[in-house]
ZAMARGU-4260 file (C-alpha; in steps of 0.2 Angstrom, whole numbers, plus 5000, padded with zeros to 4 digits):
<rodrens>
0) 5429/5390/5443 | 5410/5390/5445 | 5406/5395/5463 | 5387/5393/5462 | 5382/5381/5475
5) 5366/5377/5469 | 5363/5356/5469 | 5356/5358/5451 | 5373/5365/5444 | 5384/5352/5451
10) 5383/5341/5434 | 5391/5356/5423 | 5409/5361/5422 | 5420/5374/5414 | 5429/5368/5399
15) 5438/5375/5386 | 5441/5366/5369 | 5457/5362/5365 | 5456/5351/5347 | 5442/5353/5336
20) 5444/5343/5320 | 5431/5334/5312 | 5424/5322/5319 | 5432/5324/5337 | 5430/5338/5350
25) 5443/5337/5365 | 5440/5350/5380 | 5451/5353/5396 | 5442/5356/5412 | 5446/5366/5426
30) 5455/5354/5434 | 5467/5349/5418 | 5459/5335/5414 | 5454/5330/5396 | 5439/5324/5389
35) 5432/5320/5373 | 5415/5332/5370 | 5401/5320/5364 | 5392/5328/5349 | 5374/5321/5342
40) 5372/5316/5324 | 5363/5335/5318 | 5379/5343/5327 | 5391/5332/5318 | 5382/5337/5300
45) 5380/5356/5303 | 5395/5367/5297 | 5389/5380/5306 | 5391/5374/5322 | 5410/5367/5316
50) 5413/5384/5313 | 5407/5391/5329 | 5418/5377/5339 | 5434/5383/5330 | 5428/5402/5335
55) 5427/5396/5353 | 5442/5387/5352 | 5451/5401/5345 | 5444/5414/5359 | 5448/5401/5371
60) 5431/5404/5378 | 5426/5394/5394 | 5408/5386/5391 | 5398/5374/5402 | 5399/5353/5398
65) 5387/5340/5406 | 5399/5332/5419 | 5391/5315/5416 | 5388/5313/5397 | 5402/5325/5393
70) 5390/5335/5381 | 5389/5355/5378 | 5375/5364/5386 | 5365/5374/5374 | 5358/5386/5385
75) 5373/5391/5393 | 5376/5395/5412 | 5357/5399/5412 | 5347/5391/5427 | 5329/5389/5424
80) 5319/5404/5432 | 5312/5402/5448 | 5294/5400/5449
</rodrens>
């Protein structure tokens, strides 16, 4: 579970995919609840990152998704650096 209590990572969550099949993505959070990951039209075309989502999948890998929109992070747990 993500202990960080900094107001700017409230809108991420730990999931870990659960169903990866083409075209859908389900993940399971923290909390048990299921959600349906929603991917952008490049993601959807590139074999690539299919492949890697399987890999995740398979490692049962936790990795951060947008509370709100439900989408993967691409930069990780990675806060921006402080200035």
């Amino acid at each position: 579970m993500l202990l960080d209590t900094d107001p700017k990572i409230k809108n991420i969550t730990a999931v870990q995919l659960v169903k990866v099949t083409y075209p859908l993505v389900i993940a399971k959070t923290e909390d048990g609840e299921f959600v349906k990951v929603k991917l952008s039209d490049d993601q959807l075309q590139d074999p690539l990152f299919w492949d890697t989502l399987k890999n995740i999948r398979k490692s049962q890998l936790w990795v951060p998704l947008g509370r709100h929109f439900h989408q993967l992070l691409s930069n990780d747990w990675l806060m921006p650096a402080a200035q």
